[in-house]
PDB file with SEQRES, HELIX, SHEET and CRYST1 records, atoms N, CA, C and O in Angstrom:
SEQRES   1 A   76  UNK UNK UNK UNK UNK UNK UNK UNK UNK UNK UNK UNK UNK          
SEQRES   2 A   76  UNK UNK UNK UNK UNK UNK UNK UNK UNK UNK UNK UNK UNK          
SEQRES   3 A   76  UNK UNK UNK UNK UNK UNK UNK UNK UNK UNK UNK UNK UNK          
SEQRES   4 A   76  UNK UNK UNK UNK UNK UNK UNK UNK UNK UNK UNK UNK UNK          
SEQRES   5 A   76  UNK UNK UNK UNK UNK UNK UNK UNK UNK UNK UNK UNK UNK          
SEQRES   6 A   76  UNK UNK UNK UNK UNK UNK UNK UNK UNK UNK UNK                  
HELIX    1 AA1 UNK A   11  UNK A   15  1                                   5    
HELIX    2 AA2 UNK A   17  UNK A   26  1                                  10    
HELIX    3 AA3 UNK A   28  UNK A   44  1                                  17    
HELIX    4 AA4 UNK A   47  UNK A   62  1                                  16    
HELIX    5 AA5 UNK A   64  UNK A   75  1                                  12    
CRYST1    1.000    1.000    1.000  90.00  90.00  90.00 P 1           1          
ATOM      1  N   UNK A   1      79.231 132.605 134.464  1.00  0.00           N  
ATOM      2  CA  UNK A   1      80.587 132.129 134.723  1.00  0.00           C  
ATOM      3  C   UNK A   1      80.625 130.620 134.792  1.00  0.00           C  
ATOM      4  O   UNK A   1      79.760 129.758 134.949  1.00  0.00           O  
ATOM      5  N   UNK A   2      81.939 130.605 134.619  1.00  0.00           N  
ATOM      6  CA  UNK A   2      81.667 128.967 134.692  1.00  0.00           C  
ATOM      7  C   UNK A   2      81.692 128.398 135.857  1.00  0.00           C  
ATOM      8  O   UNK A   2      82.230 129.110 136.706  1.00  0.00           O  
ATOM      9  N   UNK A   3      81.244 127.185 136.309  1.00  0.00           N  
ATOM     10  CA  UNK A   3      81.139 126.461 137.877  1.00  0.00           C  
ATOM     11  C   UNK A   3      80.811 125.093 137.337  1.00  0.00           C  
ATOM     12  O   UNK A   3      80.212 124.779 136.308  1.00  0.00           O  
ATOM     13  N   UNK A   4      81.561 124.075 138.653  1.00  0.00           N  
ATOM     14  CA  UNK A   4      80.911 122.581 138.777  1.00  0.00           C  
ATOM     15  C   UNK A   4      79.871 122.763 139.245  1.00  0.00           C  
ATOM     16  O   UNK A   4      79.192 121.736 139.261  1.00  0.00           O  
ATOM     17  N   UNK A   5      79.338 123.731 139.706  1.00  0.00           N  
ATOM     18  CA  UNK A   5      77.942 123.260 140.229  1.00  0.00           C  
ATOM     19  C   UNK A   5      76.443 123.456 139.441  1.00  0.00           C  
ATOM     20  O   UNK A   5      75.400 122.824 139.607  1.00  0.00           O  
ATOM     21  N   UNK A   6      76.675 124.308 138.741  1.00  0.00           N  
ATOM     22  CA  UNK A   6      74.966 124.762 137.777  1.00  0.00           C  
ATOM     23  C   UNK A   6      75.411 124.633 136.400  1.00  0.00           C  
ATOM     24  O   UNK A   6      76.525 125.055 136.090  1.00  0.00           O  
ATOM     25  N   UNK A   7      74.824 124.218 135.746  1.00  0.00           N  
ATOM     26  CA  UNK A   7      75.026 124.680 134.093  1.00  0.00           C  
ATOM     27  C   UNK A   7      75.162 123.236 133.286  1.00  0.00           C  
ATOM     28  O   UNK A   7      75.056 122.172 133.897  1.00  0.00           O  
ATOM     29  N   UNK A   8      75.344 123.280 132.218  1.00  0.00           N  
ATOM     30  CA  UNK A   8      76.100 121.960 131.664  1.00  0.00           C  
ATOM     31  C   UNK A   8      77.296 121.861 131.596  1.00  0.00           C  
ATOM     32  O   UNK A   8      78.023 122.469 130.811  1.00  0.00           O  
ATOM     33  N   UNK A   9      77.703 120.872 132.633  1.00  0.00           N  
ATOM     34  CA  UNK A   9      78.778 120.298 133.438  1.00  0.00           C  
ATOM     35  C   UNK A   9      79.532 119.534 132.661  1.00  0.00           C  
ATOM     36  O   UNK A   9      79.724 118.513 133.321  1.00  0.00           O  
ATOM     37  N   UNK A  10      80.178 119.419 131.435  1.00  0.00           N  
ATOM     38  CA  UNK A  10      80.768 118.291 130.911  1.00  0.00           C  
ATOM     39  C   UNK A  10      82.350 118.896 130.943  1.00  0.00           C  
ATOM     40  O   UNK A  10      82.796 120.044 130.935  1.00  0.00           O  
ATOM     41  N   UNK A  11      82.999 117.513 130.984  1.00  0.00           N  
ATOM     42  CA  UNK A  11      84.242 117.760 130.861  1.00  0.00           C  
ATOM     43  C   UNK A  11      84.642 118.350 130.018  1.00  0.00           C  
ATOM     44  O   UNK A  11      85.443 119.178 130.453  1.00  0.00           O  
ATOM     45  N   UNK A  12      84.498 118.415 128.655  1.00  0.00           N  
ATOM     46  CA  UNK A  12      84.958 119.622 127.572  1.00  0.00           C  
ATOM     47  C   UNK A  12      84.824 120.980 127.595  1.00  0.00           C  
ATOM     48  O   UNK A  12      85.543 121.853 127.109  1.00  0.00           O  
ATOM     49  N   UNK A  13      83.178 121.087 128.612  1.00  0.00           N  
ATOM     50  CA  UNK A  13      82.756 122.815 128.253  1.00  0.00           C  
ATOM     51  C   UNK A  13      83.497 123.485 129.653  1.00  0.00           C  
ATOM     52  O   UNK A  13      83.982 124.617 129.642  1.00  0.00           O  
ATOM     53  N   UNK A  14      83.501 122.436 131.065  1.00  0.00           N  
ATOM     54  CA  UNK A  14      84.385 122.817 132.186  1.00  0.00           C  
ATOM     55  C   UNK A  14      86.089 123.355 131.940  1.00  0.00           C  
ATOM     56  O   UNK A  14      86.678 124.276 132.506  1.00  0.00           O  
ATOM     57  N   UNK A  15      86.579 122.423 130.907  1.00  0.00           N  
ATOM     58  CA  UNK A  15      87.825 122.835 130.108  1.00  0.00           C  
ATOM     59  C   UNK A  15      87.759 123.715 129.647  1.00  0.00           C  
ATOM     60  O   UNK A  15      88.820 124.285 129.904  1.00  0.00           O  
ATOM     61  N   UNK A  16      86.676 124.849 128.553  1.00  0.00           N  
ATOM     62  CA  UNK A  16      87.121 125.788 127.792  1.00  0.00           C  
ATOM     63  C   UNK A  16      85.753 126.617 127.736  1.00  0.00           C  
ATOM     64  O   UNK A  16      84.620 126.335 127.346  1.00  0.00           O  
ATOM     65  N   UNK A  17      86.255 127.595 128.210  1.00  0.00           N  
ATOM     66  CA  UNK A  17      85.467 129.116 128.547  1.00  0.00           C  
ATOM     67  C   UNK A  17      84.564 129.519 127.675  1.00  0.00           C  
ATOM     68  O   UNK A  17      83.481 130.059 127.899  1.00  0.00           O  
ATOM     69  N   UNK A  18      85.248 129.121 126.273  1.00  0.00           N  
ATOM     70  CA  UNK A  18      84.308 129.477 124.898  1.00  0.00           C  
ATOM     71  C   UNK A  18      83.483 128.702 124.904  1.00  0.00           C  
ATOM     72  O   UNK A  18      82.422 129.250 124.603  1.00  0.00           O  
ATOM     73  N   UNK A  19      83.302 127.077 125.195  1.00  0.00           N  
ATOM     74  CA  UNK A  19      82.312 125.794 124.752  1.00  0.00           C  
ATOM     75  C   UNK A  19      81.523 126.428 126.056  1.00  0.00           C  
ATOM     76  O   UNK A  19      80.334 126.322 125.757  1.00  0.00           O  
ATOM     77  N   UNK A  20      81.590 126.852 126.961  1.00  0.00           N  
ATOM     78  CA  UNK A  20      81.022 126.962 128.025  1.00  0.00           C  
ATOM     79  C   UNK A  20      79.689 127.749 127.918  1.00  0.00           C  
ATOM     80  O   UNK A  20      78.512 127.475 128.154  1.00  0.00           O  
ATOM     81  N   UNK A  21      80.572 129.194 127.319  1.00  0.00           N  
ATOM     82  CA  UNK A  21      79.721 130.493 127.052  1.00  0.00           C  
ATOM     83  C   UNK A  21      78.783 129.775 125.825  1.00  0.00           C  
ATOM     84  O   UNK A  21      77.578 130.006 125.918  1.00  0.00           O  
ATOM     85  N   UNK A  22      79.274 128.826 124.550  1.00  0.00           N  
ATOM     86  CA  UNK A  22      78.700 129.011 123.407  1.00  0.00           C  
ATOM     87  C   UNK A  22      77.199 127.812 123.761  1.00  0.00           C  
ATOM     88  O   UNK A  22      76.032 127.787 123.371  1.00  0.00           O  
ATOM     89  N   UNK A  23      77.927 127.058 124.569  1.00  0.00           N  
ATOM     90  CA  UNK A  23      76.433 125.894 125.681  1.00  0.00           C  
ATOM     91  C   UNK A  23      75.209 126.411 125.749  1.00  0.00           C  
ATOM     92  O   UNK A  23      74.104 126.018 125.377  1.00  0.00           O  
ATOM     93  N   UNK A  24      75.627 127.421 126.324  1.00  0.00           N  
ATOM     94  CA  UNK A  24      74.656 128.116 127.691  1.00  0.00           C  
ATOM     95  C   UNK A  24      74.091 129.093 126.960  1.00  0.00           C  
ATOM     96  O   UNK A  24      73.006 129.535 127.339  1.00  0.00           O  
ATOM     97  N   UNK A  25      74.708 129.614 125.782  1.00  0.00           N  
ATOM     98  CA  UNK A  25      73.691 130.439 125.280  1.00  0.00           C  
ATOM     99  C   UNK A  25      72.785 130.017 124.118  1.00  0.00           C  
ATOM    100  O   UNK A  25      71.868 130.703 123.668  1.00  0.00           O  
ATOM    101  N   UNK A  26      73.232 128.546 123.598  1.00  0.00           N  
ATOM    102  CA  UNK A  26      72.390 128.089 122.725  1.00  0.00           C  
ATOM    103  C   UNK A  26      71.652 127.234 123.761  1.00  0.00           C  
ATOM    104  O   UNK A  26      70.462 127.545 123.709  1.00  0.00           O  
ATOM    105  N   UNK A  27      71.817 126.507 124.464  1.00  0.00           N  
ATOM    106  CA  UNK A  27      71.152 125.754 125.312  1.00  0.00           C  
ATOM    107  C   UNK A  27      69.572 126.795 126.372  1.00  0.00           C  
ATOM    108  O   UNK A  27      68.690 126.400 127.134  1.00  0.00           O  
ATOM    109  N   UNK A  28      69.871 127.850 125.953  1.00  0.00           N  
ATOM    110  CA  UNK A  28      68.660 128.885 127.177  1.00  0.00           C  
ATOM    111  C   UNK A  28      67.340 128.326 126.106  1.00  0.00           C  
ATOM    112  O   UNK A  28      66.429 127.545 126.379  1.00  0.00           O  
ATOM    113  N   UNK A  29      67.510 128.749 125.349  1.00  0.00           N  
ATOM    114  CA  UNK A  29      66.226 128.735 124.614  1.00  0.00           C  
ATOM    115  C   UNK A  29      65.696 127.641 124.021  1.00  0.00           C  
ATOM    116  O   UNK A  29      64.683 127.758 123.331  1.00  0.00           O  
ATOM    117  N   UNK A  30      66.342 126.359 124.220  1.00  0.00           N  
ATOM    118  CA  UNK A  30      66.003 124.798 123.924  1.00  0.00           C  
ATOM    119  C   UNK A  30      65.025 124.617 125.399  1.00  0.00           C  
ATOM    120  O   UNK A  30      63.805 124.458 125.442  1.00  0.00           O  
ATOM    121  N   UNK A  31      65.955 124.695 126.513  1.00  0.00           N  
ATOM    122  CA  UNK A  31      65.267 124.679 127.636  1.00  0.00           C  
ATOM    123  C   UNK A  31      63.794 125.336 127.829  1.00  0.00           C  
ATOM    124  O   UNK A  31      62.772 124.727 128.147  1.00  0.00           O  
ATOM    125  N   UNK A  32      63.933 126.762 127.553  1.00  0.00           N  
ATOM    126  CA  UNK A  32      62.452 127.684 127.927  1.00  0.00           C  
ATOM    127  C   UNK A  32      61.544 126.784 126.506  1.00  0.00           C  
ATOM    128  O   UNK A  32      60.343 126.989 126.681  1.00  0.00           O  
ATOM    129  N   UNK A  33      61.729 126.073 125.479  1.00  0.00           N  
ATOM    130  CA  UNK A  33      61.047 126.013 124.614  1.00  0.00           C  
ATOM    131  C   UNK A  33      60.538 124.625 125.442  1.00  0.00           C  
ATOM    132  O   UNK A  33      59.350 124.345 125.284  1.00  0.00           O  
ATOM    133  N   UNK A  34      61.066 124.038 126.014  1.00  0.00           N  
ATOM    134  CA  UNK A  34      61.026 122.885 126.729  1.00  0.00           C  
ATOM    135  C   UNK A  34      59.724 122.722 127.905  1.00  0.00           C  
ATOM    136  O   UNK A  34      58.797 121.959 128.178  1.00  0.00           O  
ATOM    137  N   UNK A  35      60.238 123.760 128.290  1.00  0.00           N  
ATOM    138  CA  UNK A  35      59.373 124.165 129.499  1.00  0.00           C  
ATOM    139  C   UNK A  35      58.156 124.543 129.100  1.00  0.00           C  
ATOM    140  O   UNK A  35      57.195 124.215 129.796  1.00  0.00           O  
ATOM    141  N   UNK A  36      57.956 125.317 127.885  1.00  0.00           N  
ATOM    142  CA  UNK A  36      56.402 125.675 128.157  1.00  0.00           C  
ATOM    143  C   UNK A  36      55.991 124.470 127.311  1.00  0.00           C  
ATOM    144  O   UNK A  36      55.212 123.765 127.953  1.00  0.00           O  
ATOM    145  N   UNK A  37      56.234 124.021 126.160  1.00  0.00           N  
ATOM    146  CA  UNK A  37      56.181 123.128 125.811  1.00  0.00           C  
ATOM    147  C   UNK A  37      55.470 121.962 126.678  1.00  0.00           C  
ATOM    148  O   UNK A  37      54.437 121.474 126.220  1.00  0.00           O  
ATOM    149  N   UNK A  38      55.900 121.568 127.722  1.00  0.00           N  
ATOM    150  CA  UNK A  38      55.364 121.189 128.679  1.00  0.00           C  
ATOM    151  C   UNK A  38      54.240 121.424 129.427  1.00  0.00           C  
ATOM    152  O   UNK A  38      53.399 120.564 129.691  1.00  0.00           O  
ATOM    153  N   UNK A  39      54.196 122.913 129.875  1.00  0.00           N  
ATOM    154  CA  UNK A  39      53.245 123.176 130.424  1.00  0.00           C  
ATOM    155  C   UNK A  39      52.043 123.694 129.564  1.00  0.00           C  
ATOM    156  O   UNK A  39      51.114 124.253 130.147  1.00  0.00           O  
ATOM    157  N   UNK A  40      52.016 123.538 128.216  1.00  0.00           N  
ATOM    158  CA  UNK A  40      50.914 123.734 127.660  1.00  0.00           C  
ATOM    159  C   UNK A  40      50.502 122.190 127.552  1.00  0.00           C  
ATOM    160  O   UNK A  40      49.352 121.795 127.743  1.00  0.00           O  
ATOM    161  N   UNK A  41      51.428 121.487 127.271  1.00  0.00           N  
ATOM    162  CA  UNK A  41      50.917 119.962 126.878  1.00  0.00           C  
ATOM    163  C   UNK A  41      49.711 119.457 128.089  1.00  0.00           C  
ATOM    164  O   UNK A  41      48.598 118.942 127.976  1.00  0.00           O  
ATOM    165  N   UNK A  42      50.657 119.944 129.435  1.00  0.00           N  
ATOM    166  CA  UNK A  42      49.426 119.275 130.761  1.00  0.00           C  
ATOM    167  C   UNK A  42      48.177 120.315 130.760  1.00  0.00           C  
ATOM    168  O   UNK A  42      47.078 120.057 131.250  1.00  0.00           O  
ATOM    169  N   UNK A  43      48.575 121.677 130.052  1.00  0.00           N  
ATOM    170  CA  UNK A  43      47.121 122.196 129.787  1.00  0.00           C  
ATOM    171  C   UNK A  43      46.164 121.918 129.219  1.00  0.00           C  
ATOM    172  O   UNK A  43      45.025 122.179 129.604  1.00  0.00           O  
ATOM    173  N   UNK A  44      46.535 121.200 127.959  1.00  0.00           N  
ATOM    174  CA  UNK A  44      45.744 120.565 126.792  1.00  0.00           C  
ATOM    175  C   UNK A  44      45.270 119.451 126.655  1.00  0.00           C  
ATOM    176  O   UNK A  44      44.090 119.144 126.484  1.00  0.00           O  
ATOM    177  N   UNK A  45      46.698 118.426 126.764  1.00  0.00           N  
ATOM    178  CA  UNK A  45      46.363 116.947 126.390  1.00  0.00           C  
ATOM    179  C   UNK A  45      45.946 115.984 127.630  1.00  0.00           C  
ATOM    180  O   UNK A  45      46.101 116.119 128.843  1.00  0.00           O  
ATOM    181  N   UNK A  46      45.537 115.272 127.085  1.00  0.00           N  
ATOM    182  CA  UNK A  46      45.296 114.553 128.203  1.00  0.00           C  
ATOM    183  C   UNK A  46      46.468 113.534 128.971  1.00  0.00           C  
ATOM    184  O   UNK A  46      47.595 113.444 128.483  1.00  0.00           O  
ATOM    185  N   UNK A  47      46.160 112.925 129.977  1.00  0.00           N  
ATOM    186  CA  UNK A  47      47.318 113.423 131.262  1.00  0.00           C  
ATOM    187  C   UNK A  47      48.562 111.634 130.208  1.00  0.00           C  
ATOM    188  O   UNK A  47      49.785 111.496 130.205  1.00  0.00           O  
ATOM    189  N   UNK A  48      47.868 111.046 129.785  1.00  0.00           N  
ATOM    190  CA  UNK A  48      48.916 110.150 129.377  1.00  0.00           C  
ATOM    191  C   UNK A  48      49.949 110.260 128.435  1.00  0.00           C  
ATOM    192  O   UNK A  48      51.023 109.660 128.404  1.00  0.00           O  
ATOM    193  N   UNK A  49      49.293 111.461 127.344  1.00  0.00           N  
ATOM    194  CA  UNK A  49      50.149 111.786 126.367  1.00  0.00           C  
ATOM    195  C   UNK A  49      50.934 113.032 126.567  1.00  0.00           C  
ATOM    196  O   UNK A  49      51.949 113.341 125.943  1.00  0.00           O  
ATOM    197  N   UNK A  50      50.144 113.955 127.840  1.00  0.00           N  
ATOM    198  CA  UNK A  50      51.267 114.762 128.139  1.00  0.00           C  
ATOM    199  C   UNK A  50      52.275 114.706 128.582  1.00  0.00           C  
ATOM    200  O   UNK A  50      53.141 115.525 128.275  1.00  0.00           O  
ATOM    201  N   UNK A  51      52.518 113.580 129.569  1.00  0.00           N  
ATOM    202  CA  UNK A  51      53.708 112.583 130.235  1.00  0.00           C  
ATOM    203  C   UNK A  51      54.811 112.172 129.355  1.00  0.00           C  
ATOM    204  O   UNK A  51      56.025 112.183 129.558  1.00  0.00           O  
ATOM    205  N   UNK A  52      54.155 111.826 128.379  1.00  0.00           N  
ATOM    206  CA  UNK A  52      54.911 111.592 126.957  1.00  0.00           C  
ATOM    207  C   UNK A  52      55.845 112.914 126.254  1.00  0.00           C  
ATOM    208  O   UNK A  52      57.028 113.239 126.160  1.00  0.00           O  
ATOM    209  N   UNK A  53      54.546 113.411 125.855  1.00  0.00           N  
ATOM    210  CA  UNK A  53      55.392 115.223 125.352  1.00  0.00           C  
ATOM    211  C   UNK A  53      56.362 115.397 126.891  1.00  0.00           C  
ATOM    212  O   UNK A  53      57.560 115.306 126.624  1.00  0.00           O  
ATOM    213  N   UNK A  54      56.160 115.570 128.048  1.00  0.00           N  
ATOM    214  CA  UNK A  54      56.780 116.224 128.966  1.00  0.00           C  
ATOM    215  C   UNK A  54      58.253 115.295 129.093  1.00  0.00           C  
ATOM    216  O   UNK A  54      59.358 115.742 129.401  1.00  0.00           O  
ATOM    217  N   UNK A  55      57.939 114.026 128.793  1.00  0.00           N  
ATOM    218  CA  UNK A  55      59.347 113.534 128.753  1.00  0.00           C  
ATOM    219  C   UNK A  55      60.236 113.630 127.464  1.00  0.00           C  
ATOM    220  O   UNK A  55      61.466 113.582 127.429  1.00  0.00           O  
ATOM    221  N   UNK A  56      59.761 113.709 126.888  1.00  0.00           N  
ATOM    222  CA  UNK A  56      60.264 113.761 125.099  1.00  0.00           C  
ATOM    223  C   UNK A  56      60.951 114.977 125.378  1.00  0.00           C  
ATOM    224  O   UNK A  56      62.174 114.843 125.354  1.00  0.00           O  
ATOM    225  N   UNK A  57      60.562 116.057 125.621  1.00  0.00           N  
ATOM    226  CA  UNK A  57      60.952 117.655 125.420  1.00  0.00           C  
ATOM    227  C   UNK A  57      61.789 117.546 126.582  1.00  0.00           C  
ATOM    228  O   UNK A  57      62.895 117.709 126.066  1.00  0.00           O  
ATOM    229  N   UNK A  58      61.998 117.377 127.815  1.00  0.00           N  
ATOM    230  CA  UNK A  58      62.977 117.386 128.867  1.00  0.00           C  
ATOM    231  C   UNK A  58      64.230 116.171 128.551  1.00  0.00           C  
ATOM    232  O   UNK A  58      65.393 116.500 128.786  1.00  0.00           O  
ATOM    233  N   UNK A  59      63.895 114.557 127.932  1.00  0.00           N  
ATOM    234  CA  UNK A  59      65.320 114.463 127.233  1.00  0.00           C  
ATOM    235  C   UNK A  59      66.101 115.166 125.743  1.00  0.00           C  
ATOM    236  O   UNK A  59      67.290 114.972 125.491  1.00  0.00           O  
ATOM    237  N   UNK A  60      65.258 115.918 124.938  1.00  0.00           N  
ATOM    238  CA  UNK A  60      65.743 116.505 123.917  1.00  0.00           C  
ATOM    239  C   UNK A  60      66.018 117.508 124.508  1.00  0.00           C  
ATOM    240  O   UNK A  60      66.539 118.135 123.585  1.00  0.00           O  
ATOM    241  N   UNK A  61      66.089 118.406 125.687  1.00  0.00           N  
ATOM    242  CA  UNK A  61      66.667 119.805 126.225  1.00  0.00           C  
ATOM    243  C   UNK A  61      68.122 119.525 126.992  1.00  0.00           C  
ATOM    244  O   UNK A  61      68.965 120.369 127.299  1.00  0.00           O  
ATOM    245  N   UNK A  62      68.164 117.995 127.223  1.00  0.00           N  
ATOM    246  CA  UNK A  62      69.143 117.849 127.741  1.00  0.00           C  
ATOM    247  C   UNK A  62      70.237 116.740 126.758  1.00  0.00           C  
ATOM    248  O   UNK A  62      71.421 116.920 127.040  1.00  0.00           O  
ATOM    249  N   UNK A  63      70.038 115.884 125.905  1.00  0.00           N  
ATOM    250  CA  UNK A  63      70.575 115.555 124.930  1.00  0.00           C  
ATOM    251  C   UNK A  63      71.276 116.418 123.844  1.00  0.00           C  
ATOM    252  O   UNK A  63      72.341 116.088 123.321  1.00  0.00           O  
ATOM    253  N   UNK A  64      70.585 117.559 123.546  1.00  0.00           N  
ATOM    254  CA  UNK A  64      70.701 118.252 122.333  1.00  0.00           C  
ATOM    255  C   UNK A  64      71.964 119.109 122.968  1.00  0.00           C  
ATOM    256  O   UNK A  64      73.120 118.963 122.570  1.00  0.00           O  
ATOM    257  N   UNK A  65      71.557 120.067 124.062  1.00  0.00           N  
ATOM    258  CA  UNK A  65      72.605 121.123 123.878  1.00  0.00           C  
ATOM    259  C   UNK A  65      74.322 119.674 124.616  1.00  0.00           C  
ATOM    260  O   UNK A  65      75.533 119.878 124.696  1.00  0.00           O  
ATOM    261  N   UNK A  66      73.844 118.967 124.809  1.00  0.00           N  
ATOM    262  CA  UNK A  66      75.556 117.865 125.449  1.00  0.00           C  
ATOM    263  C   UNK A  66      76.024 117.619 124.325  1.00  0.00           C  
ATOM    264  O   UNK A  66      77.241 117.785 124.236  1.00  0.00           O  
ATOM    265  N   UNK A  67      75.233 117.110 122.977  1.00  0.00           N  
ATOM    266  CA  UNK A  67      76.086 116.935 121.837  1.00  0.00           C  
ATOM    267  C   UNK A  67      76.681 118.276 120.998  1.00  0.00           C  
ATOM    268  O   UNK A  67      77.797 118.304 120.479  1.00  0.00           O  
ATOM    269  N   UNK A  68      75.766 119.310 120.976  1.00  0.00           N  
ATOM    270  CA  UNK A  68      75.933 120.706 120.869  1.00  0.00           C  
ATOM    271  C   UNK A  68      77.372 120.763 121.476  1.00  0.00           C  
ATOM    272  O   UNK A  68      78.330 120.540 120.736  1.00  0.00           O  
ATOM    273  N   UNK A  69      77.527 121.008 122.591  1.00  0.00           N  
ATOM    274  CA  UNK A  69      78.883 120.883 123.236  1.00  0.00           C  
ATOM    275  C   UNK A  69      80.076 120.456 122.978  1.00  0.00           C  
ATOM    276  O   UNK A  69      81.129 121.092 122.941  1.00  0.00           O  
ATOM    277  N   UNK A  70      79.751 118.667 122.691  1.00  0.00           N  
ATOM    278  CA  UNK A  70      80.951 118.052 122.626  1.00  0.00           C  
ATOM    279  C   UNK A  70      81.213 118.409 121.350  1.00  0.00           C  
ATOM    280  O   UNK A  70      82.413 118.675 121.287  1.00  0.00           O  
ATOM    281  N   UNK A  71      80.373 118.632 119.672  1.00  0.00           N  
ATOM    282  CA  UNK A  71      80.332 119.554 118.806  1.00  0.00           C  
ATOM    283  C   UNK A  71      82.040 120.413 118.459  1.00  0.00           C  
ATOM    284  O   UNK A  71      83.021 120.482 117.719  1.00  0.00           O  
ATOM    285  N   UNK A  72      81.245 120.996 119.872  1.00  0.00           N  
ATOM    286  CA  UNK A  72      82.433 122.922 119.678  1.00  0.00           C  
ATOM    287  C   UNK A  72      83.937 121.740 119.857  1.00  0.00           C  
ATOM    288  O   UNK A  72      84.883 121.609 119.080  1.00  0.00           O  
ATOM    289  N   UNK A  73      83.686 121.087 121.062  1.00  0.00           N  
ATOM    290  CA  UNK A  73      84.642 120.273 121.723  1.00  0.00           C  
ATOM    291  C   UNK A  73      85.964 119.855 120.743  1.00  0.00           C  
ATOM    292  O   UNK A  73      87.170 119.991 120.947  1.00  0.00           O  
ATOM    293  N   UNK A  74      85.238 119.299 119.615  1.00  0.00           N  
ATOM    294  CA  UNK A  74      86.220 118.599 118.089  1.00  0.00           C  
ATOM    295  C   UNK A  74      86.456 119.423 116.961  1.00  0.00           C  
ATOM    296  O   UNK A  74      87.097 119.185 115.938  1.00  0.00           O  
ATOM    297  N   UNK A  75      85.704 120.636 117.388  1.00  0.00           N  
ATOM    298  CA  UNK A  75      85.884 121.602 116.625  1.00  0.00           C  
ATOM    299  C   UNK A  75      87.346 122.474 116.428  1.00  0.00           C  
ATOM    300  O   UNK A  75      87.858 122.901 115.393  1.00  0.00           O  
ATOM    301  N   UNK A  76      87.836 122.567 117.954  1.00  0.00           N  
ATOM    302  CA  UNK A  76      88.829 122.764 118.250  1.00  0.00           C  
ATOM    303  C   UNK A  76      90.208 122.088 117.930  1.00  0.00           C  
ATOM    304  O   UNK A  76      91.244 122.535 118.424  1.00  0.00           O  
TER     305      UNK A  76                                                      
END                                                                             
């Protein structure tokens, strides 16, 4: 459901139920790809370049699905 409090919060997808639902369900699996992504990197690489991967993949999980969004947003 939608809420100000969890999810991606932008003014367009808070406006419309559809950008909301269509966010959150393309946005799940950017995130989990994100996440392990991560946690294999601190398994593997060594600790300077995993810092690197771990930041790279946590601003592309959160960049990607906001333009994704604003996207549906002009679509309309």
């Amino acid at each position: 459901r939608q809420n100000g409090v969890m999810g991606i919060r932008t003014s367009w997808s808070l406006a419309d139920t559809d950008n909301w639902e269509r966010t959150h369900r393309f946005a799940g699996p950017i995130f989990l790809t994100a996440g392990l992504l991560s946690l294999l990197a601190t398994l593997i690489l060594p600790m300077l370049i995993a810092v690197g991967v771990f930041t790279l993949a946590i601003l592309m999980a959160c960049f990607i699905p906001f333009w994704y969004s604003y996207k549906i947003s002009k679509e309309a």
